[in-house]
FISETOR-29106 format. One record per residue (C-alpha): x, y, z. Coordinates in steps of 0.1 Angstrom, whole numbers, plus 5000, padded with zeros to 4 digits. Layout:
! residues N
XYZ
...
This chain:
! residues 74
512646104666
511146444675
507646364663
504746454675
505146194706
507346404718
505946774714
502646544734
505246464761
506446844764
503146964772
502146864804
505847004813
504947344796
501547294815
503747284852
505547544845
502547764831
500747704865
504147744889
504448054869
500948154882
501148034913
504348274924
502448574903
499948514928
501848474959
503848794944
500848984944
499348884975
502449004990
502549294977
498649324989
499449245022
502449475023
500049755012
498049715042
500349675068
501650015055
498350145058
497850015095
501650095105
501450465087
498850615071
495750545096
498050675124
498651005105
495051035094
494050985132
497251235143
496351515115
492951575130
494651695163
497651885148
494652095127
493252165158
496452275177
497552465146
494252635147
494152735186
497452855178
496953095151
493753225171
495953285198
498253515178
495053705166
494153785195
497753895210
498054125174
494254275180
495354355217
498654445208
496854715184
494254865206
């Protein structure tokens, strides 16, 4: 009854299932792939491109204040 026969029969079931398996691994990581960059193009290049400009408005500020303390002390 449950001979080899039928352990033959099983495989190319096991096989399917095996390869479905890898196939939504896949799609699951490619996902996640392409979640990672839209993240990057939605957030993190923004900031990068926005953190350049705050340095140098953070930078012209504090300059300002030394010069308004070194005129404020002479």
């Amino acid at each position: 009854m449950g001979g080899p026969q039928s352990s033959l029969l099983a495989l190319p079931h096991r096989g399917s299932h095996f390869l479905q398996s890898l196939t939504i691994n896949l799609e699951v990581v490619l996902g996640l792939f392409s979640l990672k960059r839209k993240i990057e193009d939605d957030a993190v290049l923004p900031a990068k491109l926005m953190a350049a400009s705050a340095l140098e408005l953070e930078e012209a500020r504090r300059v300002k204040q030394e010069v308004m303390i070194r005129d404020y002390d002479l």
